[in-house]
Short mmCIF file of the C-alpha atoms (twelve columns), coordinates in Angstrom:
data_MODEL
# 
_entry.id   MODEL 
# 
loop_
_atom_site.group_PDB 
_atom_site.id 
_atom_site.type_symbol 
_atom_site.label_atom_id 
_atom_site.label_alt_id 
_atom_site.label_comp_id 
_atom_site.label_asym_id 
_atom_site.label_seq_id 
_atom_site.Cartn_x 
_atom_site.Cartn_y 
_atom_site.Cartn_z 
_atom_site.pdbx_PDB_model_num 
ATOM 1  C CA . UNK A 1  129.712 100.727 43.904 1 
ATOM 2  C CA . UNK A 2  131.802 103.947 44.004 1 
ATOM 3  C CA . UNK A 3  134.664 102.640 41.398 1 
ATOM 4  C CA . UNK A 4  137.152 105.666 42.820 1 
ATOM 5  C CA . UNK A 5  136.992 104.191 46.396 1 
ATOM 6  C CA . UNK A 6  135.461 100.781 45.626 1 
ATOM 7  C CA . UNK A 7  132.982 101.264 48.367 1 
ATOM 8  C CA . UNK A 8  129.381 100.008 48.091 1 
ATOM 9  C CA . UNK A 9  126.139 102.158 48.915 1 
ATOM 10 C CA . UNK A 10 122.725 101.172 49.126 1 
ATOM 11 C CA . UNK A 11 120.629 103.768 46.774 1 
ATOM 12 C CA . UNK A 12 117.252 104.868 49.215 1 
ATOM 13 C CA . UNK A 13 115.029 107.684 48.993 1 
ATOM 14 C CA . UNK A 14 114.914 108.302 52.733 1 
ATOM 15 C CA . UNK A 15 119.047 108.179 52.527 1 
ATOM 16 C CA . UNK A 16 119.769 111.358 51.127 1 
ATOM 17 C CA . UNK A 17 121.651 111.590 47.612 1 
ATOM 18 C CA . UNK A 18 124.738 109.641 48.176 1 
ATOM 19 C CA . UNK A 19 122.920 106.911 50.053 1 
ATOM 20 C CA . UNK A 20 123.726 103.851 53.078 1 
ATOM 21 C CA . UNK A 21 127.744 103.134 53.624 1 
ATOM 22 C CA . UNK A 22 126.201 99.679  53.161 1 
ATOM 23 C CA . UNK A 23 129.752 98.236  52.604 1 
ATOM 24 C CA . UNK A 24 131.084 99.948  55.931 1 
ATOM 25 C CA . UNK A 25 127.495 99.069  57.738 1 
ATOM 26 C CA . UNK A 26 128.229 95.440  57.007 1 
ATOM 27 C CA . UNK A 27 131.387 94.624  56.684 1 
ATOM 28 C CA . UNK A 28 132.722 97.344  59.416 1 
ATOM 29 C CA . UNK A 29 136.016 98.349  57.395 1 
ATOM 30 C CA . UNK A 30 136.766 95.128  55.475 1 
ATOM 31 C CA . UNK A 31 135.593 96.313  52.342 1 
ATOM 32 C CA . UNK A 32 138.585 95.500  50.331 1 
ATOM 33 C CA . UNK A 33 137.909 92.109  51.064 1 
ATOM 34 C CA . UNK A 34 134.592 91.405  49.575 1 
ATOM 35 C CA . UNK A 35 133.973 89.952  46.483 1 
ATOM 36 C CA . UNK A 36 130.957 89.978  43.364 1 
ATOM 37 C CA . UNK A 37 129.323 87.018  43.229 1 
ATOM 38 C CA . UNK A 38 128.157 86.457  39.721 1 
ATOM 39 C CA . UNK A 39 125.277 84.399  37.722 1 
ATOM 40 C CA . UNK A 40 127.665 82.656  35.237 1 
ATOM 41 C CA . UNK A 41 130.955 81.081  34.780 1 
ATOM 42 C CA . UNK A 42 131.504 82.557  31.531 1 
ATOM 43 C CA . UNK A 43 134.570 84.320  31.092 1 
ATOM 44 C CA . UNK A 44 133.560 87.081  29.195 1 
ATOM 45 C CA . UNK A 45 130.564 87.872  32.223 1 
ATOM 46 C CA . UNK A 46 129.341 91.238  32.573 1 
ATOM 47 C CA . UNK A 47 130.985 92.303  35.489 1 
ATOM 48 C CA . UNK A 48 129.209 95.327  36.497 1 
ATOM 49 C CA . UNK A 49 126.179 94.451  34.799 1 
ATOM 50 C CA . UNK A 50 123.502 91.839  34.565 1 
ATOM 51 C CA . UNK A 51 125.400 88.823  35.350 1 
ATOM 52 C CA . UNK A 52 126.396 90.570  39.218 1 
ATOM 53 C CA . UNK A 53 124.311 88.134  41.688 1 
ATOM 54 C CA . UNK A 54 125.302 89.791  44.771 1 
ATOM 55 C CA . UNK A 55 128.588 90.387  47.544 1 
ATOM 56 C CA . UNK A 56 130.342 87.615  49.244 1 
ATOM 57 C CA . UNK A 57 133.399 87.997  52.260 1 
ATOM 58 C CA . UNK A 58 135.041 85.040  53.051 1 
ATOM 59 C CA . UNK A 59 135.279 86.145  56.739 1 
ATOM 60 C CA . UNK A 60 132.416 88.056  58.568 1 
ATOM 61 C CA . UNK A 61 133.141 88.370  62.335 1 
# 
């Protein structure tokens, strides 16, 4: 994730250096909408880190 623009690329070698709009790919300008899933319901969780499972959005059309 890009923190400045909170958008999400996918990191590939075949991508170039800045890598796949995966958040625009997916989610086709609803970005600002998805949300981290994470591993834990501790309230101190890593956010960024090791406890991030993964991207939810509650509506995908």
């Amino acid at each position: 994730m890009k923190g400045a623009s909170e958008t999400y690329h996918w990191k590939h070698r075949d991508a170039g250096s800045d890598g796949l709009p995966i958040g625009r790919l997916l989610f086709s300008g609803a970005e600002n909408e998805v949300e981290r899933l994470l591993s834990t319901d501790d309230s101190g969780a890593d956010y960024d880190g090791k406890h991030w499972a993964g991207l939810h959005h509650p509506r995908i059309s």
